[in-house]
C-alpha positions as CSV (number, residue, x, y, z in Angstrom):
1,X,0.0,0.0,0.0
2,X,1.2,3.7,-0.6
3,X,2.0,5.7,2.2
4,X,-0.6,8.1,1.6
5,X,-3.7,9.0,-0.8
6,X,-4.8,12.3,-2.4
7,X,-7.1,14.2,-0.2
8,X,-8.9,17.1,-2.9
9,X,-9.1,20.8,-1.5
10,X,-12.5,20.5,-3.0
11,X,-14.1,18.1,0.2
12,X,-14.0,21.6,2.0
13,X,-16.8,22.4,-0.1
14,X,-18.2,18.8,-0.6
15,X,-22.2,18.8,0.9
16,X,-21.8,15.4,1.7
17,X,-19.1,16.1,4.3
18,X,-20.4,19.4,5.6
19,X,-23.7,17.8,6.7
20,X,-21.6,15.1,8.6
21,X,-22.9,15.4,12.6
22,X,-19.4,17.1,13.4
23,X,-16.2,17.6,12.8
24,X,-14.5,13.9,14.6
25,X,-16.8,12.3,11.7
26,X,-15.4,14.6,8.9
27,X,-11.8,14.0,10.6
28,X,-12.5,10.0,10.6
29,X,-13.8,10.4,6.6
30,X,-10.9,12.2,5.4
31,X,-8.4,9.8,7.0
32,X,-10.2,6.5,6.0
33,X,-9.1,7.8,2.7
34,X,-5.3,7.4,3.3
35,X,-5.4,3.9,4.7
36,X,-7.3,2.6,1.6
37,X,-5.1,0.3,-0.7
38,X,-5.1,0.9,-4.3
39,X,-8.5,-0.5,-4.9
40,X,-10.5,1.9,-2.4
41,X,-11.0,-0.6,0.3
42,X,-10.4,-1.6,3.4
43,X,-11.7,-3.7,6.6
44,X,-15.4,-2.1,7.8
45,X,-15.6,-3.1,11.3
46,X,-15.3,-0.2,13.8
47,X,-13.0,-1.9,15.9
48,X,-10.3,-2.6,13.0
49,X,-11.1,1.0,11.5
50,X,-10.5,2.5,15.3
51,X,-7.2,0.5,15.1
52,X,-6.2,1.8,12.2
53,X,-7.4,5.5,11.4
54,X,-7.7,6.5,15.3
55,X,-5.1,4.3,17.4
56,X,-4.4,8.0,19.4
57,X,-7.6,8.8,19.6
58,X,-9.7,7.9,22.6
59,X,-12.6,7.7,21.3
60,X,-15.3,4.2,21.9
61,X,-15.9,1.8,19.4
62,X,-20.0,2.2,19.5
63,X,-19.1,5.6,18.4
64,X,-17.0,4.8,15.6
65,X,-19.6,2.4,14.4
66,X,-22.5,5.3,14.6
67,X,-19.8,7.5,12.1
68,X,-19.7,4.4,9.6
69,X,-23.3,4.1,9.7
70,X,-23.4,7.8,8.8
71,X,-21.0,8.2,6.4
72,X,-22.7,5.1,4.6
73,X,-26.3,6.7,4.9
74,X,-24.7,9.9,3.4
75,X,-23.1,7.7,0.4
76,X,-19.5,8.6,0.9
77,X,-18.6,4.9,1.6
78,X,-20.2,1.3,0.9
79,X,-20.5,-1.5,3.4
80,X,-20.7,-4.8,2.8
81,X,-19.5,-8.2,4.1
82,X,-18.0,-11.4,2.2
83,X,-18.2,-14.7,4.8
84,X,-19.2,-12.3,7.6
85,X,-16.3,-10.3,7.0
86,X,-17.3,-6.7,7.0
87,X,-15.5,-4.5,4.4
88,X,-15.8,-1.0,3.2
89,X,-15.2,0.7,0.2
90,X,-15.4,4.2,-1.7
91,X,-17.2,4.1,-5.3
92,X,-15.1,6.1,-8.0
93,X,-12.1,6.3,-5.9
94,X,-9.7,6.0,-8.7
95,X,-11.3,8.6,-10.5
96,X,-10.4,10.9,-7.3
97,X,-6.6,9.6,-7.2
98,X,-4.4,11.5,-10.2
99,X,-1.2,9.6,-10.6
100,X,-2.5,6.2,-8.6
101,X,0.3,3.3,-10.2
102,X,-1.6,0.1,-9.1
103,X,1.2,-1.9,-10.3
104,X,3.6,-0.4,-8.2
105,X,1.1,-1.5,-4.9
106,X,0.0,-4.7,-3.5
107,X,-2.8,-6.4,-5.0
108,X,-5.7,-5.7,-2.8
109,X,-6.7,-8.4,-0.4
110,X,-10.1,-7.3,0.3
111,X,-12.6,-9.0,-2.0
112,X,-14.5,-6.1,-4.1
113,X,-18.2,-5.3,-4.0
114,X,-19.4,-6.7,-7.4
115,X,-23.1,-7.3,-8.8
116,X,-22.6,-10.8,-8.9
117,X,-22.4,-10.6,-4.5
118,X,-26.1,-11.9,-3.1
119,X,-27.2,-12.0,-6.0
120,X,-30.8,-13.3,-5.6
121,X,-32.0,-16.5,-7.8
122,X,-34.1,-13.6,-9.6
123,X,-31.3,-12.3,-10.8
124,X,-31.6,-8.9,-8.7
125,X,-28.9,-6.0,-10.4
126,X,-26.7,-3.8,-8.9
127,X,-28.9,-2.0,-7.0
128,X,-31.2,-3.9,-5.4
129,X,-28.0,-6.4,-4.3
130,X,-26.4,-2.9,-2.5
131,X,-30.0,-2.4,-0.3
132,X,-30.0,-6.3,0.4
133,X,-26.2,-6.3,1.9
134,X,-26.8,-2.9,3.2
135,X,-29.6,-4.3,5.2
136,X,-27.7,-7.3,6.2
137,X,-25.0,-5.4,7.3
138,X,-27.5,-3.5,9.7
139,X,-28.8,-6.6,11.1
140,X,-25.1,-7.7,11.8
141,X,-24.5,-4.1,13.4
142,X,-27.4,-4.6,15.6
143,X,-26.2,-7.9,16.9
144,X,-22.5,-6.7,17.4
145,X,-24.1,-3.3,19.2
146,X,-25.8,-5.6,21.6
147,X,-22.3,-7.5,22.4
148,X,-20.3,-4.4,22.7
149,X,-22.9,-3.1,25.6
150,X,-21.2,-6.4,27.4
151,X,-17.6,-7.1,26.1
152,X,-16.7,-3.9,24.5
153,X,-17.1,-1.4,26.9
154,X,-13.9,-0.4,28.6
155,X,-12.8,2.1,31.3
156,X,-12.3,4.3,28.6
157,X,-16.3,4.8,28.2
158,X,-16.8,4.8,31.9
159,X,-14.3,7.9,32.4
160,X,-16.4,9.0,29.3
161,X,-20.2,9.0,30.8
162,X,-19.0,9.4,34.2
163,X,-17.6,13.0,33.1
164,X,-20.7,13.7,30.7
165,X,-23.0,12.6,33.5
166,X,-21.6,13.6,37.1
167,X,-19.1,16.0,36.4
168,X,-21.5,17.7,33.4
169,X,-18.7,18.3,31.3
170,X,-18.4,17.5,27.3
171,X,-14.9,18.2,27.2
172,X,-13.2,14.8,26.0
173,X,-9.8,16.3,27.3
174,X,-11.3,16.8,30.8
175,X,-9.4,15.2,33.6
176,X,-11.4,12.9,36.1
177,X,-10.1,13.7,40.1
178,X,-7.3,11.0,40.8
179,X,-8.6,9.7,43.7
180,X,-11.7,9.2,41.8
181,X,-10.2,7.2,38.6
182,X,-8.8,4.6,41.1
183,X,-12.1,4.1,42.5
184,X,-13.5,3.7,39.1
185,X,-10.8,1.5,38.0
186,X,-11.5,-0.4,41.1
187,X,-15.0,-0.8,40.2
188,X,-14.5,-1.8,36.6
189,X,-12.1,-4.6,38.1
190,X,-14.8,-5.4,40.2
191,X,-17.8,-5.7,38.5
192,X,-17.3,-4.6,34.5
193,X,-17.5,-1.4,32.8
194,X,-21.1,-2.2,31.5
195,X,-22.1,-2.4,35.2
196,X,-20.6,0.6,36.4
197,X,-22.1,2.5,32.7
198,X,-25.3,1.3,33.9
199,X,-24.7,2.2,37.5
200,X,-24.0,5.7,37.0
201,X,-27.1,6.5,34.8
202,X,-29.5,4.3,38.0
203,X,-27.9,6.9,39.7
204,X,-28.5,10.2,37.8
205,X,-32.1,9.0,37.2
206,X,-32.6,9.5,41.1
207,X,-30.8,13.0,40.8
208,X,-27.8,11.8,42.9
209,X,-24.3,11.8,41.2
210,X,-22.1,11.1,44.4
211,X,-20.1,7.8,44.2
212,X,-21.1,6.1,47.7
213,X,-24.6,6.0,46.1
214,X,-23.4,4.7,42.8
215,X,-21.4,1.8,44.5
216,X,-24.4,1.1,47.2
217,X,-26.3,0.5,43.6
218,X,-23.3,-2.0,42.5
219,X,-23.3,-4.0,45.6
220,X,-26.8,-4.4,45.5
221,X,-27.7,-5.5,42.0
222,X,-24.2,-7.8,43.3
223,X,-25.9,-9.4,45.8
224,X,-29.4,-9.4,44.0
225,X,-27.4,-11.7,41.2
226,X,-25.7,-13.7,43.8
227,X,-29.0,-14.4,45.9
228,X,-30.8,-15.5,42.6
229,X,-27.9,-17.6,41.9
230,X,-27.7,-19.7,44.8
231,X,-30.5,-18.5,46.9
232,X,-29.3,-21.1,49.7
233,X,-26.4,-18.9,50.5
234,X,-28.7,-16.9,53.2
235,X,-28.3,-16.9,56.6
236,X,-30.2,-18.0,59.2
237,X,-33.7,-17.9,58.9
238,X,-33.3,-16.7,55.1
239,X,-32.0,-13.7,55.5
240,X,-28.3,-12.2,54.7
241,X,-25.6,-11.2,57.1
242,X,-26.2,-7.3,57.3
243,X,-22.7,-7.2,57.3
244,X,-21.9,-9.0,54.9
245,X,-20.6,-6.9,51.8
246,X,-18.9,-4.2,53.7
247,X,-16.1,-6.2,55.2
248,X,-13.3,-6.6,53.5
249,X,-10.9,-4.6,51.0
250,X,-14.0,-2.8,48.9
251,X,-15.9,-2.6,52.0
252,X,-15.3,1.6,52.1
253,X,-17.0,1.8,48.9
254,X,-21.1,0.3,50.4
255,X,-23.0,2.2,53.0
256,X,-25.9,0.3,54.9
C-alpha cells in the first residue's frame, strides 16, 4: 500500500461532508481515505477502522460504528461483508486519485463489491443487491451493538459517561479527580464497565451523582445476582448477614 492518498481541497466544499454530525466524523472520513489500498477498500468493522485510522484517539468503538453508519447513509462509503467479513469501500475512488500506479502497490486483499455478491436467484442487479447487503450489514450491526454493551465497553467509556454525567462536562480532554479514577478503576475490576455504565445512569435518574450511592447501587444489584444464583447462600432464617458486603478490602465503597 502507498503511504498516503490524495485528499482534494474540493471536500471543503463537498455537501456530503459538511452535513456530517461534526467535525470527529469529517476528521475520521478524510483519514479513512489514506489507509485505503489501491482498490479503495479496506476492513469495515469499527474496531479494526478504530485501530487503524484513530489508534491516538480515545474515542469508543459504539461511536466509531455510529460515524460508519453515517457516512454510509450519506453515500461517501459502501458497506458490505464477504463470509461475515465486513469490508468497506469508496465508489469512483480512482477517479479521485491522479497519478494512482496500481502496479507499483499490493494487490488488494479485500474481496471487491461486485453485482454478482447476493445476487438473488431472480437475478436482482446492482442496486437492489447494495439495499439487500446494506440491510444485512444493519442486522449484523445490531447484533454486534448488543455484544459491545457487554464485552466492549472499557474504562475508557466509563471515564467517558461518568464526566458527561456527574461532572456535566463535554470536554473529551477533561481530567477525572485522581482519587476518583482509582475508585473507578477499582469498580471496573470489580464488577465490568457495562455495570458501572449502567450504574451511574441508576444513579443520575434518582438526581444523585455522588459515588457512595453509585457503589451502594453495585453492591446491591451484586448481591441481588448472587442471591438469585444460589438462593441457599442466606443466613439463618433466610436472611443475609447485614454485614456482609462491607467487610473486607472494597468494603469503604457500600453504605448500609
Amino acid at each position: 500500500m502507498a503511504r498516503g492518498r490524495f485528499v482534494s481541497k474540493a471536500i471543503s466544499l463537498d455537501e456530503k461532508v459538511d452535513a456530517l454530525s461534526d467535525d470527529t466524523c469529517r476528521l475520521l472520513f478524510t483519514w479513512l481515505i489514506t489507509h485505503l489500498d489501491c482498490e479503495g477498500r479496506m476492513h469495515g468493522d469499527a474496531q479494526t477502522v478504530k485501530s487503524i485510522v484513530f489508534p491516538r484517539r480515545k474515542i469508543p468503538v459504539a461511536k466509531i460504528e455510529k460515524y460508519l453508519k453515517e457516512l454510509e447513509s450519506s453515500g461517501l462509503i459502501l458497506r458490505y461483508s464477504v463470509n461475515e467479513n465486513q469490508y468497506l469501500c469508496m465508489e469512483n475512488f480512482e477517479k479521485h486519485q491522479p497519478g494512482l500506479r496500481k502496479d507499483k502497490e499490493a494487490q488488494s486483499q479485500i474481496p471487491a463489491f461486485t453485482p454478482d455478491l447476493g445476487r438473488s436467484k431472480d437475478g436482482n442487479g446492482l442496486t437492489q443487491v447494495k439495499d439487500k447487503v446494506k440491510d444485512k450489514v444493519k442486522d449484523k450491526v445490531k447484533e454486534e451493538t448488543k455484544e459491545e454493551s457487554v464485552v466492549s465497553l472499557s474504562i475508557e467509556d466509563v471515564y467517558e459517561v461518568y464526566k458527561k454525567e456527574i461532572m456535566g462536562s463535554l470536554d473529551e480532554s477533561a481530567s477525572i479527580p485522581e482519587d476518583m479514577d482509582g475508585e473507578l478503576k477499582n469498580a471496573v475490576e470489580i464488577f465490568s464497565a457495562s455495570w458501572v455504565i449502567d450504574a451511574i445512569r441508576e444513579a443520575v435518574k434518582h438526581k444523585r451523582r455522588d459515588w457512595r450511592y453509585i457503589a451502594g447501587i453495585l453492591k446491591n444489584w451484586e448481591r441481588e445476582e448472587r442471591e438469585a444464583k444460589f438462593p441457599s447462600n442466606k443466613g439463618p432464617r433466610g436472611k443475609q448477614d447485614p454485614d456482609k458486603y462491607i467487610k473486607g478490602k472494597y468494603g469503604h465503597m457500600v453504605r448500609r
